[in-house]
LUMPA-355187 format. One record per residue (C-alpha): residue number from 1; residue in three letters; x, y, z. Coordinates in steps of 0.001 Angstrom, whole numbers, plus 500000, padded with zeros to 6 digits. Layout:
// LUMPA-355187
<rec><pos>NUM</pos><code>ala</code><east>X</east><north>Y</north><up>Z</up></rec>
...
// end
This chain:
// LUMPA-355187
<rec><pos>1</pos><code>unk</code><east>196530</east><north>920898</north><up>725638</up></rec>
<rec><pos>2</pos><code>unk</code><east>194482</east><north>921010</north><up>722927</up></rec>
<rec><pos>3</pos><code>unk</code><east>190676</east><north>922097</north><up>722509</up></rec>
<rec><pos>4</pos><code>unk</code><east>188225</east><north>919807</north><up>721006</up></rec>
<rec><pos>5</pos><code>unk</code><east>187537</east><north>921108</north><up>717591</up></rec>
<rec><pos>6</pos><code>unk</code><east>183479</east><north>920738</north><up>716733</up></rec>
<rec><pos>7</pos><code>unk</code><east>180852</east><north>919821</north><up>719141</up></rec>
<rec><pos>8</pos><code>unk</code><east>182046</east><north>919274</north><up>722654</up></rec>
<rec><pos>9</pos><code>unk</code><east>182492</east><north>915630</north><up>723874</up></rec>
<rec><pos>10</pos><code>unk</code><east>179387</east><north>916039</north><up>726244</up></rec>
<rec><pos>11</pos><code>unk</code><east>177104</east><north>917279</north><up>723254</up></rec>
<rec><pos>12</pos><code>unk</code><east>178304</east><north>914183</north><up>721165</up></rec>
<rec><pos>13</pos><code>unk</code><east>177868</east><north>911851</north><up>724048</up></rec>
<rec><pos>14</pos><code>unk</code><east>174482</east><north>913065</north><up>724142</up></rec>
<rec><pos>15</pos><code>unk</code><east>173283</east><north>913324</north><up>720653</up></rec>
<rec><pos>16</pos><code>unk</code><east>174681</east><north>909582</north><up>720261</up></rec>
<rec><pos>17</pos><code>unk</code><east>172202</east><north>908820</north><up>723512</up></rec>
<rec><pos>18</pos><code>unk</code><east>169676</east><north>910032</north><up>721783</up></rec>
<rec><pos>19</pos><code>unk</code><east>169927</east><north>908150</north><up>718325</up></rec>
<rec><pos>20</pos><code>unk</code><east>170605</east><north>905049</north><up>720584</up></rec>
<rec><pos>21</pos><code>unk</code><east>167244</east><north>905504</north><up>722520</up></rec>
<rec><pos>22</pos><code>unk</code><east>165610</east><north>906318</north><up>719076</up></rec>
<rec><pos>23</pos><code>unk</code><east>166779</east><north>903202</north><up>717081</up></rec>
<rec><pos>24</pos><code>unk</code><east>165580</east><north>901009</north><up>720647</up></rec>
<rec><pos>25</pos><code>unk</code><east>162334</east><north>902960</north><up>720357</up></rec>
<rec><pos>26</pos><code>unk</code><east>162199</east><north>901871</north><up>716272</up></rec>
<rec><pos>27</pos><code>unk</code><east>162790</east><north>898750</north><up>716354</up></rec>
<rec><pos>28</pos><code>unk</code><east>160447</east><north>897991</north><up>719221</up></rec>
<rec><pos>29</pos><code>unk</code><east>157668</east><north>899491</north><up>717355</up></rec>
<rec><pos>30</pos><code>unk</code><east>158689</east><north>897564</north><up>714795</up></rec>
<rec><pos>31</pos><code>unk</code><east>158330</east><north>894191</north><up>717169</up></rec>
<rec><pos>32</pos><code>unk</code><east>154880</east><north>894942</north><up>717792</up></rec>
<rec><pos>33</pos><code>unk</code><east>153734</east><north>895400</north><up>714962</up></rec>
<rec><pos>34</pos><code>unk</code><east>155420</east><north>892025</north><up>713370</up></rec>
<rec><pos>35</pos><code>unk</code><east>153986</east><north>890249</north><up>716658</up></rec>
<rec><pos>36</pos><code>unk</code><east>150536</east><north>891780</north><up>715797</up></rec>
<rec><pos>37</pos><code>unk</code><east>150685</east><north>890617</north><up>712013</up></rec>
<rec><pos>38</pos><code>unk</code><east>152256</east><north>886889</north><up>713236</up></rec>
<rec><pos>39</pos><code>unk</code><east>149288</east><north>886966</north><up>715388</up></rec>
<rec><pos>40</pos><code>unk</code><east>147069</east><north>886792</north><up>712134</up></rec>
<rec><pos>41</pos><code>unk</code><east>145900</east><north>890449</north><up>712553</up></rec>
<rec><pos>42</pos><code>unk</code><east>145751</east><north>892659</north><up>709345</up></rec>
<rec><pos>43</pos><code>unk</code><east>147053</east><north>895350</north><up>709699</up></rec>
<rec><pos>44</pos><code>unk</code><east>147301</east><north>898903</north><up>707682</up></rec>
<rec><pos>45</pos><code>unk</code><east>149328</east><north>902518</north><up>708235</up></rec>
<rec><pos>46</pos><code>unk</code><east>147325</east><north>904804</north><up>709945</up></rec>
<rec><pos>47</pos><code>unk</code><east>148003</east><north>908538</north><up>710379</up></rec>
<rec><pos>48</pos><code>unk</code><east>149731</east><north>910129</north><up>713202</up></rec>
<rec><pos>49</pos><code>unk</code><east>149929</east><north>913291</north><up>715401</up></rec>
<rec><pos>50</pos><code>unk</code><east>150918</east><north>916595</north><up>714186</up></rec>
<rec><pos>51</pos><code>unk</code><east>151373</east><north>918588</north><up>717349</up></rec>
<rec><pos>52</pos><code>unk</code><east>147532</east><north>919017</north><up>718645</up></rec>
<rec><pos>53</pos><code>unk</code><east>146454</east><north>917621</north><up>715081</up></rec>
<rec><pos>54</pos><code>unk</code><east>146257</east><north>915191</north><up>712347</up></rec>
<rec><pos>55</pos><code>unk</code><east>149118</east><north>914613</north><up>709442</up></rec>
<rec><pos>56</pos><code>unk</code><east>146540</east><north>914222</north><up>707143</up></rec>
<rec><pos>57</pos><code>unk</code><east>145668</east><north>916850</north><up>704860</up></rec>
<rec><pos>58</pos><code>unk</code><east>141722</east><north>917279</north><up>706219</up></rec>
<rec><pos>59</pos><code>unk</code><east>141436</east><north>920581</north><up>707634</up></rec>
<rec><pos>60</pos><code>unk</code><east>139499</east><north>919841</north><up>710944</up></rec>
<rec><pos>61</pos><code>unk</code><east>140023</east><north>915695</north><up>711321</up></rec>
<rec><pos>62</pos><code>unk</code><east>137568</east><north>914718</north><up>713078</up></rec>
<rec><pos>63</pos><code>unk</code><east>139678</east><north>911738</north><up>713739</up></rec>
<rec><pos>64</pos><code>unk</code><east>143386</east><north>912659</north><up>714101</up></rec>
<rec><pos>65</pos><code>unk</code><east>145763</east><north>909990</north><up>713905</up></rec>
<rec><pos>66</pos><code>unk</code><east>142858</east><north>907626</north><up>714085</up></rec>
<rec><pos>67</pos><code>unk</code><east>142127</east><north>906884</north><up>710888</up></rec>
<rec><pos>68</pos><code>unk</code><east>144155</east><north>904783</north><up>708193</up></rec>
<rec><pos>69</pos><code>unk</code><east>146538</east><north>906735</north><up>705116</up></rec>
<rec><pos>70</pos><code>unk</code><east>144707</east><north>905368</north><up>702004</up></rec>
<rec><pos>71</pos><code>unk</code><east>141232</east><north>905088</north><up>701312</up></rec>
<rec><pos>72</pos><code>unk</code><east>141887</east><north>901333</north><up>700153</up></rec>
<rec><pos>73</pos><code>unk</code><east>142828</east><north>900297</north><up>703785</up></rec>
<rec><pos>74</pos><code>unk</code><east>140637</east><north>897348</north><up>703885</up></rec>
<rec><pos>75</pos><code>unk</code><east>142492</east><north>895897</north><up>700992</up></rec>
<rec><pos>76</pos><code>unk</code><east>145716</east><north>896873</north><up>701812</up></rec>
<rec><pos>77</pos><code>unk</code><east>145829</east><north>895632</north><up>705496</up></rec>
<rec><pos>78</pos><code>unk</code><east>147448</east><north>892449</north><up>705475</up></rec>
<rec><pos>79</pos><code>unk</code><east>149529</east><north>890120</north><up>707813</up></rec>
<rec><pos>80</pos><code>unk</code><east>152507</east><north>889845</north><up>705596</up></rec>
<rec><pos>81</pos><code>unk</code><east>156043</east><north>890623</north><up>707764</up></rec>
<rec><pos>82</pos><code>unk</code><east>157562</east><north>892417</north><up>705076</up></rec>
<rec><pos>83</pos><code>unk</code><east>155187</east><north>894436</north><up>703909</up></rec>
<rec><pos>84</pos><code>unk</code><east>154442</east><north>895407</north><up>706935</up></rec>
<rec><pos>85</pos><code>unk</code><east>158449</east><north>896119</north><up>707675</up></rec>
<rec><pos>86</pos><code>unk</code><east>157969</east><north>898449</north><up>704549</up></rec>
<rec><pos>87</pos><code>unk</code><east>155196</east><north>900303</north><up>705934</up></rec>
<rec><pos>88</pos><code>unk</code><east>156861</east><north>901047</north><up>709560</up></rec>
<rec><pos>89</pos><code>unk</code><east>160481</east><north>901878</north><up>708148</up></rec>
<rec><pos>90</pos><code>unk</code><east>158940</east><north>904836</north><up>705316</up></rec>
<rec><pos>91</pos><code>unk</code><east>156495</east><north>906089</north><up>707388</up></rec>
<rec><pos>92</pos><code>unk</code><east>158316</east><north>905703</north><up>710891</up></rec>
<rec><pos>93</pos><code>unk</code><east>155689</east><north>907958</north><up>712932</up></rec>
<rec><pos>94</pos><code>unk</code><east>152375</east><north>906349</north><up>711239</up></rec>
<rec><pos>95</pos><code>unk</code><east>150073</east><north>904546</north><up>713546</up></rec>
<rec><pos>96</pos><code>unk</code><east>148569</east><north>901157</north><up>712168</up></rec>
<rec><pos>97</pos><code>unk</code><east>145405</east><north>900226</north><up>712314</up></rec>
<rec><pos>98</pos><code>unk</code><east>143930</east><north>896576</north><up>712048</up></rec>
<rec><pos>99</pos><code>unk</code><east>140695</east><north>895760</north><up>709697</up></rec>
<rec><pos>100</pos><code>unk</code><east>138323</east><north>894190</north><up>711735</up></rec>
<rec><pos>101</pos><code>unk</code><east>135735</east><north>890929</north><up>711274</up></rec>
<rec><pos>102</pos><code>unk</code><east>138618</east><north>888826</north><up>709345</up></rec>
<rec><pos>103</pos><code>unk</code><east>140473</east><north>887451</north><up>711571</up></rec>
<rec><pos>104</pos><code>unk</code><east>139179</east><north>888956</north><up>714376</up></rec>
<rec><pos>105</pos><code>unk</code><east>136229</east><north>891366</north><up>716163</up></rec>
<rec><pos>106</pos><code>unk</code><east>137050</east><north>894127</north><up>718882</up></rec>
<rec><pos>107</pos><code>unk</code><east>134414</east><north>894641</north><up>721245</up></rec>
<rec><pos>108</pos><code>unk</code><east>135234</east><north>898208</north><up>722258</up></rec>
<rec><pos>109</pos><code>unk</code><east>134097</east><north>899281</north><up>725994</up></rec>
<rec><pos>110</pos><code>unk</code><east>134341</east><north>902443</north><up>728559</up></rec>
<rec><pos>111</pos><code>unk</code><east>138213</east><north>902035</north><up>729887</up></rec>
<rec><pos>112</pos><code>unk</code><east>136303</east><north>901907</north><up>733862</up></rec>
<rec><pos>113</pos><code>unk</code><east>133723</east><north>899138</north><up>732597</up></rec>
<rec><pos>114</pos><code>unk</code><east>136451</east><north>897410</north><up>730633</up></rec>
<rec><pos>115</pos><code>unk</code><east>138938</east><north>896879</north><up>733931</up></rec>
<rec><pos>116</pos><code>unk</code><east>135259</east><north>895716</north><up>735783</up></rec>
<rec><pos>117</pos><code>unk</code><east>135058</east><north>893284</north><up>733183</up></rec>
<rec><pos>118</pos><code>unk</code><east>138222</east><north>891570</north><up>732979</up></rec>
<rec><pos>119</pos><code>unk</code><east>137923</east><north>891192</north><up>736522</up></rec>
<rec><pos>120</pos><code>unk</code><east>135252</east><north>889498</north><up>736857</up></rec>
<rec><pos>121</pos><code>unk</code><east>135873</east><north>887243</north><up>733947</up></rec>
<rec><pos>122</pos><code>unk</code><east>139693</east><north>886599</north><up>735370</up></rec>
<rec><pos>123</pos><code>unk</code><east>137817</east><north>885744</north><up>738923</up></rec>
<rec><pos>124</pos><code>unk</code><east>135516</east><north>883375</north><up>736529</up></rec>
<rec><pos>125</pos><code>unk</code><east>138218</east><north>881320</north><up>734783</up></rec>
<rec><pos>126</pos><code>unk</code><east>136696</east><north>882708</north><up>731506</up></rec>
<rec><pos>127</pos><code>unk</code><east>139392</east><north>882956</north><up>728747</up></rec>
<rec><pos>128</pos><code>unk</code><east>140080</east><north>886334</north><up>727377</up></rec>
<rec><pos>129</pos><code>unk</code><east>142593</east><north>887241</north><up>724506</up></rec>
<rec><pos>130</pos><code>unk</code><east>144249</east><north>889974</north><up>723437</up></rec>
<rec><pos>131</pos><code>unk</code><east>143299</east><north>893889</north><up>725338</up></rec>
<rec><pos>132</pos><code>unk</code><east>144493</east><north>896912</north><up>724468</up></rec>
<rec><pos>133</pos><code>unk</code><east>143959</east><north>900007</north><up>726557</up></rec>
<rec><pos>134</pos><code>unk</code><east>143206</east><north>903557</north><up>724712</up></rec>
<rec><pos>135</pos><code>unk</code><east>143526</east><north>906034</north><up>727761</up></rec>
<rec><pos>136</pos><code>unk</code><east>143191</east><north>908811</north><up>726184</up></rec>
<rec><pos>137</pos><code>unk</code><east>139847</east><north>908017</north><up>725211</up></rec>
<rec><pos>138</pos><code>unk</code><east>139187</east><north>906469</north><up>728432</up></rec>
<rec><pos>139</pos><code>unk</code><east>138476</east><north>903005</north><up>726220</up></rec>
<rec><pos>140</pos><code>unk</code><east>139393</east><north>899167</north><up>726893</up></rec>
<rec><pos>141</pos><code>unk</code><east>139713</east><north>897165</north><up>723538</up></rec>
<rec><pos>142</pos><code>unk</code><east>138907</east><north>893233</north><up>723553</up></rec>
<rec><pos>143</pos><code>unk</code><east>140066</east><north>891401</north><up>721016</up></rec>
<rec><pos>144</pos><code>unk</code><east>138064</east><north>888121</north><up>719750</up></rec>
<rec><pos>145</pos><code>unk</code><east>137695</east><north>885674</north><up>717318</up></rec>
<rec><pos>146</pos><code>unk</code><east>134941</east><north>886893</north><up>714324</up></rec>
<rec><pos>147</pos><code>unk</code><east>131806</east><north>885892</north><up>714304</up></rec>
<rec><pos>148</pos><code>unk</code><east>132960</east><north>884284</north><up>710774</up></rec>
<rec><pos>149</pos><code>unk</code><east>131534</east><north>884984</north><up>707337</up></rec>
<rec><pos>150</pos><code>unk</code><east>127699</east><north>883317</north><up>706914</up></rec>
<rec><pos>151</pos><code>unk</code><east>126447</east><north>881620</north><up>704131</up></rec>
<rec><pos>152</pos><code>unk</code><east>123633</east><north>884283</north><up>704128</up></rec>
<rec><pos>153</pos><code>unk</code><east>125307</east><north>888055</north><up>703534</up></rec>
<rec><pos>154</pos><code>unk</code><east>122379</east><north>889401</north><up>704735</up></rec>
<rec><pos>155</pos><code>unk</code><east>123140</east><north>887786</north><up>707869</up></rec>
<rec><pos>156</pos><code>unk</code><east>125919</east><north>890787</north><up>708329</up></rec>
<rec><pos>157</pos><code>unk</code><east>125516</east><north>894237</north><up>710058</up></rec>
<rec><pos>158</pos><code>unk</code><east>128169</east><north>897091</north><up>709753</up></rec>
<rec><pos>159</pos><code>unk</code><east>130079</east><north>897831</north><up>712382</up></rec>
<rec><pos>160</pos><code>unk</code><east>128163</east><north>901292</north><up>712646</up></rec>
<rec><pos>161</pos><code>unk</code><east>125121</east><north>899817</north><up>713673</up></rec>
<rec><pos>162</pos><code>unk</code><east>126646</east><north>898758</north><up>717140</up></rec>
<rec><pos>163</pos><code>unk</code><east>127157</east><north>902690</north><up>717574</up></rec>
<rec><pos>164</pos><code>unk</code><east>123773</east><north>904563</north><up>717359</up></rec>
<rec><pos>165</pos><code>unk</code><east>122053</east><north>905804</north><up>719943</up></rec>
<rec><pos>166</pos><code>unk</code><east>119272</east><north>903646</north><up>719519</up></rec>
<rec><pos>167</pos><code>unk</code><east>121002</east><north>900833</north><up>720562</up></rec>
<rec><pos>168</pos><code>unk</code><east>122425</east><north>902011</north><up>724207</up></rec>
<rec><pos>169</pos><code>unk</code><east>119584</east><north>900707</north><up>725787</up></rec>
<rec><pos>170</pos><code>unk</code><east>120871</east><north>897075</north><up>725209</up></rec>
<rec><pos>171</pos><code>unk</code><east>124466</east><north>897657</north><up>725134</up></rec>
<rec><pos>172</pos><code>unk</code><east>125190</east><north>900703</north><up>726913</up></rec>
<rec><pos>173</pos><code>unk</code><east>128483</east><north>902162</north><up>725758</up></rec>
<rec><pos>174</pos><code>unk</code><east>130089</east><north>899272</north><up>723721</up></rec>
<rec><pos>175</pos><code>unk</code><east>130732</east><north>899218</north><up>720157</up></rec>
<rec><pos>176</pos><code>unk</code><east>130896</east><north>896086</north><up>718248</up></rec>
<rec><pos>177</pos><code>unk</code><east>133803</east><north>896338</north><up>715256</up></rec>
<rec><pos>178</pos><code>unk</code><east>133549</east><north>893775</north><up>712976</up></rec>
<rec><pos>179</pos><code>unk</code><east>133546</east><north>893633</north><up>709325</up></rec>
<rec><pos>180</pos><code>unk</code><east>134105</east><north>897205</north><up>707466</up></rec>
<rec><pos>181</pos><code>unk</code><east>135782</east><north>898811</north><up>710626</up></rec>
<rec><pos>182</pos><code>unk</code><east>139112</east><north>899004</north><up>712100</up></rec>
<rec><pos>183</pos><code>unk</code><east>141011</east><north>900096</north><up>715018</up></rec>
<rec><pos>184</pos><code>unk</code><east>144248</east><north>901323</north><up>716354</up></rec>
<rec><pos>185</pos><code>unk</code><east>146923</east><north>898784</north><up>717116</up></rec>
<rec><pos>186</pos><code>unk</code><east>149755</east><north>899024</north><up>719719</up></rec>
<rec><pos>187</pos><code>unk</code><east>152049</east><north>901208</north><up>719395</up></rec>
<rec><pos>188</pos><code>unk</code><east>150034</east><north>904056</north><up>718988</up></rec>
<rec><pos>189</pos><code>unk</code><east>150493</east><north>907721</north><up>719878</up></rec>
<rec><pos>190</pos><code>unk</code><east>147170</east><north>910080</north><up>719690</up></rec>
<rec><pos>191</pos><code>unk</code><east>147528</east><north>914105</north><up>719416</up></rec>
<rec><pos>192</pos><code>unk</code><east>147099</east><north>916049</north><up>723013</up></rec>
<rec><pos>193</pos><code>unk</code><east>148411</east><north>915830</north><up>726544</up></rec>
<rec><pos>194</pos><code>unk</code><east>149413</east><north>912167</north><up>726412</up></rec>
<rec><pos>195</pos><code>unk</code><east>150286</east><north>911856</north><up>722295</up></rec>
<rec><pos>196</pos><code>unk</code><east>151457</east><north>915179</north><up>721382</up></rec>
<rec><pos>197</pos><code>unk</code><east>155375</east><north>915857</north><up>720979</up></rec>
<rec><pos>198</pos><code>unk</code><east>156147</east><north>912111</north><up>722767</up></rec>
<rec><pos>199</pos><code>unk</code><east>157781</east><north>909286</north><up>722570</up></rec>
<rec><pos>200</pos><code>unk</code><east>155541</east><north>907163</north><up>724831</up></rec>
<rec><pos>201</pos><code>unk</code><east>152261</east><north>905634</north><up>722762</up></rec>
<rec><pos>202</pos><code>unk</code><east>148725</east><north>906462</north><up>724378</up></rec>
<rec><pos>203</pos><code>unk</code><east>147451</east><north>902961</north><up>722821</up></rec>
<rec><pos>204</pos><code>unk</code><east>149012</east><north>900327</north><up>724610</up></rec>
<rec><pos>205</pos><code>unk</code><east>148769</east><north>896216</north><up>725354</up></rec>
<rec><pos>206</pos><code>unk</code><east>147311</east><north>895636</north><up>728563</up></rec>
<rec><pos>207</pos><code>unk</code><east>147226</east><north>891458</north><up>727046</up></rec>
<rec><pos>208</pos><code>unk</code><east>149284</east><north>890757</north><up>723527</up></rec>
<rec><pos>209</pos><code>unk</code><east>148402</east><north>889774</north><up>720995</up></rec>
<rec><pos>210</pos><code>unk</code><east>149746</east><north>886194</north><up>721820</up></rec>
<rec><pos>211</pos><code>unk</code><east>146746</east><north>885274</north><up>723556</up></rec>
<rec><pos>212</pos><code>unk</code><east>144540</east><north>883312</north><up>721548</up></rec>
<rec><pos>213</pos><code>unk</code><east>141222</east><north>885046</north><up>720399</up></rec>
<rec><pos>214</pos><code>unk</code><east>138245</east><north>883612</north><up>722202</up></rec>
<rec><pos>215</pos><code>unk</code><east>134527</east><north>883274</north><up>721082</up></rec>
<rec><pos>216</pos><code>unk</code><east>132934</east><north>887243</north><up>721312</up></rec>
<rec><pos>217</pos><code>unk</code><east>130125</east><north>885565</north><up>722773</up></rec>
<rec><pos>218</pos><code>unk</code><east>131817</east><north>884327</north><up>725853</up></rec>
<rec><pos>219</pos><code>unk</code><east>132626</east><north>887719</north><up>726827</up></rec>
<rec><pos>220</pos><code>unk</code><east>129735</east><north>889760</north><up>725600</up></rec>
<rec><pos>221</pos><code>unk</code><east>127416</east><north>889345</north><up>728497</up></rec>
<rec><pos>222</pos><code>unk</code><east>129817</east><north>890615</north><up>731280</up></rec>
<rec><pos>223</pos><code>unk</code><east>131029</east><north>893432</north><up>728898</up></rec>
<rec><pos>224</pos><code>unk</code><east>127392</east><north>894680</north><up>728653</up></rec>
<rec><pos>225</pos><code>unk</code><east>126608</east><north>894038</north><up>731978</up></rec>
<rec><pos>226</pos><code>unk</code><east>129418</east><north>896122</north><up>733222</up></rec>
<rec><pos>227</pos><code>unk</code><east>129098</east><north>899022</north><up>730552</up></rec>
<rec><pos>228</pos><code>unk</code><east>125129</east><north>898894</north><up>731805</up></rec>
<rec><pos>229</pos><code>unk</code><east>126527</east><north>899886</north><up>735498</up></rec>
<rec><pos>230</pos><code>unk</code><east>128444</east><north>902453</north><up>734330</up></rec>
<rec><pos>231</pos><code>unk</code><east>126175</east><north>903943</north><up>732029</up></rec>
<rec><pos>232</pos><code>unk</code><east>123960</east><north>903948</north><up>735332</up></rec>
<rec><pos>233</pos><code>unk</code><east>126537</east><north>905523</north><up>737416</up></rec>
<rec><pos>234</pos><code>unk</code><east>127645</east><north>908204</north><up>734923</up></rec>
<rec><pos>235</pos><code>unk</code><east>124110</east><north>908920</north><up>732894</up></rec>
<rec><pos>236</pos><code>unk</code><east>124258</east><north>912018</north><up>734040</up></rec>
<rec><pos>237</pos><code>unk</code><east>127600</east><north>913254</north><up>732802</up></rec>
<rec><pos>238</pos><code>unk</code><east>126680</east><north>913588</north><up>729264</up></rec>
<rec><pos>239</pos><code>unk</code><east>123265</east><north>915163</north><up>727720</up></rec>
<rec><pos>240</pos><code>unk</code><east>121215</east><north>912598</north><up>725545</up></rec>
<rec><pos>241</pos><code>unk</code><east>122337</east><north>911922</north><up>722697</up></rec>
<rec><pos>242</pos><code>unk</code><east>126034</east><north>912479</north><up>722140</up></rec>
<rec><pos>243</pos><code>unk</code><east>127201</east><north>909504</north><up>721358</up></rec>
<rec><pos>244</pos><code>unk</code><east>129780</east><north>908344</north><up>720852</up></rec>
<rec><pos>245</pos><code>unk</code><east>131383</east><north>910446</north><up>723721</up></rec>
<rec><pos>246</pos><code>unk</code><east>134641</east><north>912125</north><up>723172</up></rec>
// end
């Protein structure tokens, strides 16, 4: 009888396993991100983990592997399938991110206010789109139509403004992204516990991007209402000031 010459059979049978569960892994990624685009959301490559880190070059990312590759994102991102093909296939572990107050707004809330939320509007008949869940930030992403562009530009606020501390009184813990910001889009895989040296992403659709956006405005008063009560519950666990929590 004759030995196997090379790897053993068991070590091939594996190693093929593994580039099987790697290609499903690809081109599922890949799915999302085409259903994201046919959705109408533009979208850009983002950077990804490096262990505990970032895999950009900025020592001490104060963002890692939330922030896009090129400093041109906003007019780069774009909706078109084969671009975005392109993107995913050279850079196979990049994130994507999508440019906000386009197409589309986020209203970004605490992950425990977020699930309050969408109960209450799901017990209400209220239509919500697209949500995407970022556990490891403990954040609950609703997607909505944009407030559109006004005749008046000074009409507009930057997304930033949604996020200083001034404004927690009225909208405890939510940020408003809209035009000049961006977030991460399913499938995305942050660096730590959850991201770091895995397959599985940490940003994730709880609702696709199928759903159809609905006006911001329909879900902005349970959204606050909710991140008010937890603000309330948790004011406490953070000193005054630091915001927005990590």
């Amino acid at each position: 009888m004759k030995r196997e010459r090379g790897l053993p059979r068991w070590m091939r049978s594996r190693a093929a396993r593994r580039a099987a569960g790697a290609d499903a892994a690809a081109r599922a990624r890949e799915d999302l991100l085409l259903a994201a685009a046919a959705a109408g959301l533009p979208l850009a490559p983002a950077a990804h983990p490096d262990g505990y880190g970032c895999s950009c070059e900025r020592i001490g990312c104060p963002t890692p592997a939330r922030h896009p590759l090129s400093p041109a994102w906003q007019t780069q991102a774009g909706t078109d399938s084969g671009r975005v093909l392109h993107w995913s296939r050279a850079e196979p572990e990049a994130n994507f991110v999508t440019a906000t107050g386009r197409v589309h707004d986020v209203l970004d809330v605490p992950l425990a206010a977020g699930r309050a939320a969408l109960e209450r509007l799901t017990a209400a008949g209220v239509e919500v789109g697209p949500v995407a869940l970022v556990e490891q930030d403990e954040r609950m992403l609703f997607f909505t139509a944009t407030r559109g562009t006004p005749d008046d530009e000074d009409e507009w606020w930057p997304c930033e403004l949604d996020c200083h501390p001034e404004t927690m009184a009225e909208h405890p813990g939510l940020r408003w992204h809209c035009r000049g910001s961006y977030v991460l889009v399913p499938p995305a895989r942050l660096p730590g516990p959850i991201g770091a040296g895995s397959a599985a992403p940490a940003v994730t659709w709880l609702r696709g991007p199928e759903y159809p956006l609905p006006d911001p405005l329909s879900l902005l008063g349970t959204l606050t209402d909710a991140c008010a009560a937890h603000a309330e519950q948790h004011r406490d666990d953070h000193p005054a000031g630091a915001w927005p929590v990590r």
